[in-house]
Every structure is written in C-alpha cells, then in structure tokens.
N, C-alpha and C positions, 0 to 999 in steps of 0.2 A: 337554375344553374344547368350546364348544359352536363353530359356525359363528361368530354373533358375535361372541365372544370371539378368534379366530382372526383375524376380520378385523379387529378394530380392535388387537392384537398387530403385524400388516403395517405399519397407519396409523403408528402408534407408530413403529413403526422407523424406514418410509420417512419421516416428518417429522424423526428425530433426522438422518438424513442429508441433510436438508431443509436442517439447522442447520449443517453444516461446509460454511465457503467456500473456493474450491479458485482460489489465488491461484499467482501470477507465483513463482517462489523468491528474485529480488531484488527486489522487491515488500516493501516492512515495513507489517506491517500490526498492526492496533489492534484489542483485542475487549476487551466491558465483561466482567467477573467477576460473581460472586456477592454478593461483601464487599467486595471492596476497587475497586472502579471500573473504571477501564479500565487496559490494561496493555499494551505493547508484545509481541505474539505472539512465540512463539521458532519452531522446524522448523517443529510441526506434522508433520504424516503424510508424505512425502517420496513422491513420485514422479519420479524420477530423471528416465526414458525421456522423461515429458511435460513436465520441467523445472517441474514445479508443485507444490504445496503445499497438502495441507490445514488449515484452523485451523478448529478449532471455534467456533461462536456460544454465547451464550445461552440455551438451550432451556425457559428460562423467563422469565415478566412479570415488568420489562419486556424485549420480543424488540428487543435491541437486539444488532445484527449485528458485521460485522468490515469497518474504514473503510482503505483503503489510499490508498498514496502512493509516491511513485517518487525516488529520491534520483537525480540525474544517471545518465543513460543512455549520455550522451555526456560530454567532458572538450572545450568549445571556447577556442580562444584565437583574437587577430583574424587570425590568418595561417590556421588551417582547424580543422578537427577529427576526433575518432577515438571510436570505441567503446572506452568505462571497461576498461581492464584486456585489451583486445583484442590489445594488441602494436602495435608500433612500425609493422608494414606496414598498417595499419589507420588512417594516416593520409590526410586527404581534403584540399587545400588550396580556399582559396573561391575563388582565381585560375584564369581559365577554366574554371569549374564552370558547370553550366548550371542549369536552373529545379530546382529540390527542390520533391518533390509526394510526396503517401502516396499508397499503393496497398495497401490492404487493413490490414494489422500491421506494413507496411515503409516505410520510408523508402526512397524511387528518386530519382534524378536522370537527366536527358539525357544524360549526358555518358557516353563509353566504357564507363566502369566499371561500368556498374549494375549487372551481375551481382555483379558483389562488394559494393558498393554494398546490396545488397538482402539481400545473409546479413548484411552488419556491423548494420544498421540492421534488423535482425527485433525490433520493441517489443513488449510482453505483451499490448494493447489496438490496439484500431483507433482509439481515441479518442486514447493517447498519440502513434501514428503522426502524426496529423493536425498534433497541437499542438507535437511538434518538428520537423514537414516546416514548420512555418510558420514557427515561430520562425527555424530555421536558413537559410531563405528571404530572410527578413528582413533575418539577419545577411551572408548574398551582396550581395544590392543597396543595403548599406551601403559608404560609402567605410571601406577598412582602419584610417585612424586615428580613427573615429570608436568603430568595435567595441567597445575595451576597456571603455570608460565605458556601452556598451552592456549587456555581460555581466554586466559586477558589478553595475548597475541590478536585469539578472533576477534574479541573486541574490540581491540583498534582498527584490525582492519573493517570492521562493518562500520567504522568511523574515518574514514579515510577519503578526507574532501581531495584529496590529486586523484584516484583512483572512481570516483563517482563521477568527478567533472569528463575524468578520459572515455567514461564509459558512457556521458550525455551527449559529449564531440562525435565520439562514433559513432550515436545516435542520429545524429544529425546530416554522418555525410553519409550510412547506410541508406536513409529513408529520405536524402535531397529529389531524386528525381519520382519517388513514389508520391512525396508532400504537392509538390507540383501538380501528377497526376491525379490524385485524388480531390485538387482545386480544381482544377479543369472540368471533372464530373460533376462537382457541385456546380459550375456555373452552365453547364449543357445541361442536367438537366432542371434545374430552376431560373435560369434565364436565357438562354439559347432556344432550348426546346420551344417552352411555352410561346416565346414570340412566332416561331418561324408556323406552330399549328395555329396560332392565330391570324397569321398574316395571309398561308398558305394554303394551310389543311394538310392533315395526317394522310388523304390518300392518292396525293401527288408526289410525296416524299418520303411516303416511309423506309422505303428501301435502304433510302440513302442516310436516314438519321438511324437505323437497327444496324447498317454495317458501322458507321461513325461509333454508334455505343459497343458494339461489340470489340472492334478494336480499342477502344481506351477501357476495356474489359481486362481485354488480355493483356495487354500493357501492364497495367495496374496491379493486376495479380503476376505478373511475371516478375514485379518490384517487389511485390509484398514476400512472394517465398525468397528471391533474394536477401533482403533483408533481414528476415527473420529466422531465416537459416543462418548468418551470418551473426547474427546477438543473440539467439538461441535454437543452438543447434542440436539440444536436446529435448526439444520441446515438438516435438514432431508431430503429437496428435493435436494439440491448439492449433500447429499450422495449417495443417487440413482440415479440420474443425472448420475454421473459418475461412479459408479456401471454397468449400466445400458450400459454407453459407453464401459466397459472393457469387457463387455462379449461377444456385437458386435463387438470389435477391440481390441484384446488381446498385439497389443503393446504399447497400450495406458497405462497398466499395470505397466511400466517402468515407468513411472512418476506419478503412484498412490500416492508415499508418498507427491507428489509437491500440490495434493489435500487438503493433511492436514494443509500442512504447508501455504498456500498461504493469509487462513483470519486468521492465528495464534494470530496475533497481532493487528487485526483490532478496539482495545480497546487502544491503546499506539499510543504516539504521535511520529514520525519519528526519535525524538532526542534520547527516551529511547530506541527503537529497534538498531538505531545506534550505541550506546552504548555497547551492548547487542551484535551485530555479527560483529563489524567491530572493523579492528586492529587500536589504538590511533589515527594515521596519518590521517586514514581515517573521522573516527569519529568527528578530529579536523575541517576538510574541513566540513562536514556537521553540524557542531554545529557552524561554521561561517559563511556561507553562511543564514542558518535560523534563525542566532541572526540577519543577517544586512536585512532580509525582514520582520523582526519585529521591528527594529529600526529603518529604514527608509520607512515604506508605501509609498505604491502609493498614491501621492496626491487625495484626493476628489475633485469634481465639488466646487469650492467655492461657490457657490446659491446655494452650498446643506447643507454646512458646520453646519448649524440649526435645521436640518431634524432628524426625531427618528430614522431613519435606520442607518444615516451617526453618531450621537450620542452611539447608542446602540454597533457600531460596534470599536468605541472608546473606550469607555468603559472594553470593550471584553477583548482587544488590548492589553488594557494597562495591566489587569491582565495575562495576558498570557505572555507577556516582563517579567514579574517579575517572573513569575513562572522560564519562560524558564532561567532567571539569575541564579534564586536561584540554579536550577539543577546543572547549567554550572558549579557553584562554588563547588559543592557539588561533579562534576566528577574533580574536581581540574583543571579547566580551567577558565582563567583570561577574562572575556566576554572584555574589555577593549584591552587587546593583537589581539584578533580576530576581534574586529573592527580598527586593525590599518591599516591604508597605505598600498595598494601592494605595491611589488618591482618596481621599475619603469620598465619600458618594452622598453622603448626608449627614445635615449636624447631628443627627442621633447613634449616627455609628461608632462604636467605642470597639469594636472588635473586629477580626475577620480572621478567617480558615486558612494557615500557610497552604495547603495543596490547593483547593478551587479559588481563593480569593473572594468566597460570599462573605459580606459584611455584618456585622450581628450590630442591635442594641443592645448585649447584656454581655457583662464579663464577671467572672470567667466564665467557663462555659464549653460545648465540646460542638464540633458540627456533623449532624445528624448524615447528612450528604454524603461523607468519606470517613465513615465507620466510625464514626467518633474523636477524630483528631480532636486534639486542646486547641481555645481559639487562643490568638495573639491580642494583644492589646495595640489600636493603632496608635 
C-alpha cells in the first residue's frame, strides 16, 4: 500500500468512530438504520467503569445520527423527592430545603446535605443538571398542595406528541442546509478526493483541494453554530466543544449535524420521541415494553415498603402509568393488547415474566432477572 492509501485507511477508521455516539447507560437513545427507519438502540458497546454506552450512527447518506432522551431521573411527589431506584435514604423533603441550583452535571442545594445531595443528583449532561435544578426549584417555592397538579402537568408535557413533532420540524429546517453540507464533505472526501489523487496526484493540486476543504469547512461550521444556537441556545460550551473539535479534525465535520440532533429531545419522555421517528411497528415494540416496566416494577425491599423514598417513588409511579395510558390511547394503542401474553416460544413453556417477557418451564414461580416478579401462566 502506498502512503496515500495508508492515510485515507486512518481517515476511514477514525470517521467510522467518528460515527458511534458514546451516551449516558440510562439514556434511551434512537438511531436511524439502513432499511427500516429508526429504531430504539439496545447496549451498544458497554463501558461499565464510565457508566457509558456506545451506539453506533449511520455511517452513510443520509448521516443521520443517534437522538437521546432521559426518562425521569428523579421520582417527585409534593412532600419531596429521591433519585429513581436510589433507595429509600435517598429521599429529600422540599420542607426546609434551601435554593436548588446545578453546578456542573450535579444538582446542589444550600442546605446540610449537599454532599450527598451532589452524588444522588450526578445527571449524564450539564444541560440535564440545569433543567431539573430548575424545575425542582420551582417545585420548592410552590405551596405543597398546589404541587401535585404541578407534576402531572410535567408529565404530560414530556408526553406531548404535537410539541416533539414541532421540535423535530424545526429540526429539520434548522439543520436543511448543514445536512447537505456535511453530504457534500462525506462524498469529497471519500469519493472526490481519492479519485482526483489518483488520477492526478496530490502535488499538482493540492492547493486547490485545501482551499475547496477549507471552504466547505467554514460553511459547515457557519450552519452548525447557526443551528445549534438556534435549538440550543443554552448550551454554549457543547457548541464550542465541538466547534473547537471540527477545526482540529475536519472529519469530524461529517457528523456536525449529529451534534444538534443528539440533546434534541432531551425535554420528552422516549414514548413521544418514539412516536415522532419510528415506523408504527416499531413504536408498538416500544410503547410495550415501557408500559410493562411501568406496570410491573421491580419489587422494593419489603422493610422498606414504609420509607419516603420507597413512598414518594410510588407515588411518581403511579402518575406516570396513567400519563403514559392516557398517551397510549391517545396514539390509538390498546395498553391492555400490549400487555397481553407472548406467543409461546416453546411446547414447554407454561409461564413467562409480565415485565421482560422471559418464558419459564415451571409455574408458579418468580423471575430472577427483575427482582423477583410472580410469573403468569401462559
């Protein structure tokens, strides 16, 4: 292989890892396929130690990336709140609480606790820190019985398929001429380029191919901070962040619009984004799966069952089941169909797990997988 060849072998690689975005692990995230649309990611490449996830993009036109979303972080009721699945001592009351403000990816408060306070409340994004140090803010300097009709309001709007689709529309005519241009870079330089130094050679022309890149450079990044100022305007160190990366690594460039889109929806609950890019079939699988890990929890500690965290997080629970109903019925989907029976899988299956749907030979019986749920009889 010659030198050139070599190098654009590197090119190649380093843009395929260009293409996997390396997300939160409770984080659900979305990336478009080849054939069939978009699909709710699964693992992805696990990194335990960083608590993060790989999921691959699209690595070809159109470069349409991987769009996340945050399903409750927290579980509030109007008397205080706790971190999802955190335990019982992890609860916070808003009585004699003091100001809640982010600080970096943490949610802090004034008050005693804040060291603890500050591991319970460590968010994936500095962006997410802000918007529930505010909300939750909000919810202090409310009188208690106003709260509840507060909460379930959020709720619906983090379910609010007219308000996600407007915010995917304005995705699309933000980032029209950036999507273009970052096409254009993918096919200069993986099919433009390589022909013309093949044809030509690099030191007849390079002049004229470094101005050509530099200009769809600047271009490109002239769309990107447009854009992203424009759908997040609060988000100012990500934009220079990766500003910052495109001008040291121009083919990072190719996946600038995957910048914009990635916290697009970071305000909407998985079921409205679902909704929103995935074809029925798909949306179905995902609107059934998160109705049966809302319908069936993970059992709590019984000696805890009395406790404000394990309380507050009941509470949460229950208004979030009815939200997430009401949606269901509202996308004309029968939540009662979606919790029916799988198909059996084998003549020996006489049972299976209403939350994951693993099939058992033996009834009755509990399944090990999610904490011990009762199995069903098929």
């Amino acid at each position: 292989m010659s030198e050139l060849q070599v190098l654009f072998a590197v090119v190649v690689v380093l843009y395929l890892l260009q293409c996997v975005a390396w997300v939160p692990q409770e984080s659900a995230a979305f990336r478009a396929t080849f054939f069939s649309g978009w699909i709710q990611a699964g693992e992805g490449f696990l990194l335990a130690v960083q608590h993060i996830r790989g999921v691959p993009g699209n690595p070809l036109p159109p470069l349409n990336g991987v769009a996340l979303c945050q399903s409750a972080l927290v579980a509030i009721s109007p008397a205080g709140f706790t971190r999802v699945f955190a335990g019982p001592q992890a609860f916070f009351p808003f009585a004699g609480m003091k100001k809640i403000s982010a600080g970096g990816k943490s949610v802090e408060t004034g008050g005693e606790d804040i060291r603890s306070l500050e591991e319970l409340f460590d968010t994936p994004t500095e962006g997410e820190a802000r918007r529930l140090a505010a909300w939750l803010e909000k919810l202090r300097t409310m009188p208690e019985k106003k709260r509840a009709h507060a909460i379930e309001k959020w709720l619906g709007a983090s379910l609010d398929f007219s308000q996600a689709s407007a915010r995917y529309v304005e995705f699309e005519h933000a980032t029209k001429f950036l999507g273009w241009a970052c096409t254009a870079l993918f096919a200069y330089l993986f099919l433009f380029l390589p022909l013309i130094l093949d044809a030509i050679g690099l030191a007849r022309v390079w002049m004229v191919l470094a101005a050509a890149l530099v200009l769809l450079m600047a271009f490109i990044e002239w769309q990107f901070v447009r854009a992203h100022k424009r759908l997040h305007p609060g988000d100012g160190d990500a934009r220079w962040t990766a500003l910052f990366t495109m001008l040291l690594y121009p083919v990072a460039g190719i996946r600038a619009k995957d910048v914009v889109l990635r916290d697009l929806f970071a305000e909407f609950h998985p079921l409205a984004v679902a909704r929103v890019l995935c074809e029925p079939e798909e949306f179905g699988r995902v609107a059934a799966r998160t109705l049966r890990e809302f319908t069936f929890p993970i059992p709590a500690n019984a000696a805890a069952a009395d406790e404000p965290g394990v309380q507050c997080e009941s509470w949460f629970r229950e208004r979030q089941s009815t939200a997430l109903r009401r949606f269901l019925k509202e996308a004309e989907l029968n939540p009662e169909e979606l919790l029916a029976p799988p198909p059996r899988s084998s003549s020996q299956s006489v049972s299976y797990c209403p939350r994951c749907c693993q099939q058992y030979a033996l009834s009755p019986g509990e399944c090990r997988d999610c904490g011990g749920i009762p199995l069903l009889p098929l």
